[in-house]
C-alpha positions, 0 to 999 in steps of 0.5 A: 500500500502506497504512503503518501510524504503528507501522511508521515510528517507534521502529525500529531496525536490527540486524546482520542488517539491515545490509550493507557495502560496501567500495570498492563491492563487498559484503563477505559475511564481515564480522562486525562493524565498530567505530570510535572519534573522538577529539580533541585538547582541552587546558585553558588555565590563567590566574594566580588561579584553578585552574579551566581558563577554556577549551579550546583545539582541536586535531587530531582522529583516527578510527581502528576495527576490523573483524572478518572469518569466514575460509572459505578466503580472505582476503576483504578482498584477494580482493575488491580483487584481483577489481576491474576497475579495479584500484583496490586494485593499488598501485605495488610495487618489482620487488625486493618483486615478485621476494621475493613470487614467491619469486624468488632475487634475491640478487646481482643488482643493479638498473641501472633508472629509478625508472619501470620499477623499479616495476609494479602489482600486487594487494596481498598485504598488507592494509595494501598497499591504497590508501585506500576507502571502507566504506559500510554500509547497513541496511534492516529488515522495516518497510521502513526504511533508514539509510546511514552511511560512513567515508571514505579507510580505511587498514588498519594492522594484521592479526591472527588465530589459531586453536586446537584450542577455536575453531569458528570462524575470526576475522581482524581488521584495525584501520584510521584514515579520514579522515572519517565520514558518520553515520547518515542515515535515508532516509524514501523507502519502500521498498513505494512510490514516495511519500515518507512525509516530503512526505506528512504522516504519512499512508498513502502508497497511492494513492486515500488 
């Protein structure tokens, strides 16, 4: 299939275009997804002038948003509730385990080793879930796709709300990550098995 120059150059991805996946599974109710980079940098300061002569380095910190449409469920628990490998459960004290199931605990005492004193169970809290990745990945009408990632995710912080005047039901959630991939073009095109970098520009159809 013949590639026209106009399609592979000056395209651009929306949100449309764009799906995420969180821990390897595909978040349908996300609405939008936000981060920010910052770094430590201070100026060092010498006797005869009052401009800083350099900057030293220090740490740096990735943090963001993410913004959720509520049908009937929370989706980001559901969706790490629902993994086989369990890898969302996270390590609870029977204590926290006995309030969650809305069992009376008090007065009892906990004669127990650290080791049974704690089971795996599904995070009823956002900020319960072990560290995953969020990949997104777009793809447009002209057959291109781009990739980008934050990498070990933590949430810190939930919130919504909802009013006589709100359509619509919002959850957002505010998370730090370790790392962040940026956005990769992928030049291998989706209508053919070619790729359209090795190919000099030119049509990727066979017989061209």
């Amino acid at each position: 299939m013949a590639v026209s120059e106009y399609t592979r150059s000056y395209n651009s991805f929306s949100g449309v275009d764009i799906k995420a996946t969180f821990g390897g599974k595909v978040i349908g109710e996300l609405q939008g997804v936000s981060y920010s980079v910052t770094r430590e940098k201070a100026p060092i300061y010498t006797m005869g002038s009052a401009d800083p002569r350099s900057f030293s380095r220090g740490k740096r910190g990735i943090a963001g948003t993410l913004i959720f449409t509520i049908f009937d469920r929370s989706a980001l628990l559901e969706t790490f509730r629902g993994m086989d490998d369990k890898s969302g459960w996270f390590f609870a004290h029977d204590t926290d385990v006995q309030k969650r199931n809305e069992e009376d605990a008090k007065g009892d005492q906990v004669w127990q080793d650290i080791n049974t004193d704690n089971t795996w169970q599904a995070a009823w809290y956002p900020d319960q879930i072990p560290p995953f990745d969020i990949v997104l990945t777009a793809a447009n009408e002209y057959g291109q796709v781009a990739q980008m990632s934050l990498r070990g995710v933590e949430i810190l912080n939930e919130g919504s709300g909802m009013s006589i005047d709100d359509i619509v039901t919002e959850q957002q959630m505010t998370f730090v990550a370790r790392e962040i991939n940026p956005w990769k073009a992928s030049y291998n095109d989706v209508s053919s098995t070619k790729n359209w970098a090795s190919s000099g520009g030119t049509s990727a159809s066979a017989g061209n």
